[in-house]
C-alpha positions, -999 to 999 in steps of 0.1 A, spaced: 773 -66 -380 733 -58 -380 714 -88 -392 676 -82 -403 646 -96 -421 638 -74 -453 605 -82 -470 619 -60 -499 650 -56 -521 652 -34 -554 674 -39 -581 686 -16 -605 711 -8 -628 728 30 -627 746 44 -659 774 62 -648 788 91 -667 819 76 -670 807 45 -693 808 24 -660 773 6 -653 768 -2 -612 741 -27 -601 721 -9 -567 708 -33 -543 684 -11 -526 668 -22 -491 635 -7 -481 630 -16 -443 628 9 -415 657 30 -426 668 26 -466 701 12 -471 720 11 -508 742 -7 -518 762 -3 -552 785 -28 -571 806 -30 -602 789 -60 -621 818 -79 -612 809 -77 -575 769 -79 -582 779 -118 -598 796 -126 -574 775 -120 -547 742 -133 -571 771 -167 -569 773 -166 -531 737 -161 -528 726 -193 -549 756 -216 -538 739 -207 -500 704 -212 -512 709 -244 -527 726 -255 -494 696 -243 -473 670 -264 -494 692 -296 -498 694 -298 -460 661 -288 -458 649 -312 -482 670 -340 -462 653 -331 -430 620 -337 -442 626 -365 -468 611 -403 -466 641 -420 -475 661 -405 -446 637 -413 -425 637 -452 -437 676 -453 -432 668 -440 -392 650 -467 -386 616 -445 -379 594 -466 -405 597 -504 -411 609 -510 -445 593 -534 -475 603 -551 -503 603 -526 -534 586 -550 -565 593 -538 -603 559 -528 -620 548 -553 -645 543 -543 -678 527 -564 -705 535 -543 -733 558 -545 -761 591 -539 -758 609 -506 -774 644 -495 -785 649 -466 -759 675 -449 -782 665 -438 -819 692 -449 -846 704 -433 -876 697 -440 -911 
């Protein structure tokens, strides 16, 4: 399997003559590669691709965020205090009639 870093990807759709639509995935690095799915195959890889980016930013996102960092110990924790508010106080729901 060759693995590399594109900085471009084209999308298009062909028309076949046979009624069939395919979805081209067309890589533009070095030497051109194409790829062409039925649309069935083009959603599922679009699936694969957004299950795995969502993976990539959650542990991203858990390597970098404050509250992990407060349950390792790294920064001393406080005492969280509720805001005051002197207002008045509202239904949050609306009601009918």
């Amino acid at each position: 399997m060759r693995q590399l870093e594109v900085d471009q990807i084209n999308v298009a759709l062909i028309a076949g003559d046979d009624g069939n639509d395919r979805i081209a995935l067309k890589v533009v690095e070095g030497m051109e590669d194409l790829m062409v799915l039925t649309p069935a195959q083009a959603r599922a890889l679009a699936t694969e691709l957004i299950t795995a980016v969502n993976r990539a930013e959650v542990k991203a996102s858990l390597k970098t965020s404050p509250n992990m960092w407060r349950r390792a110990g790294n920064t001393p924790t406080r005492a969280a205090e509720a805001p005051a508010y002197s207002g008045e106080s509202m239904p949050r729901l609306a009601r009918a009639g």
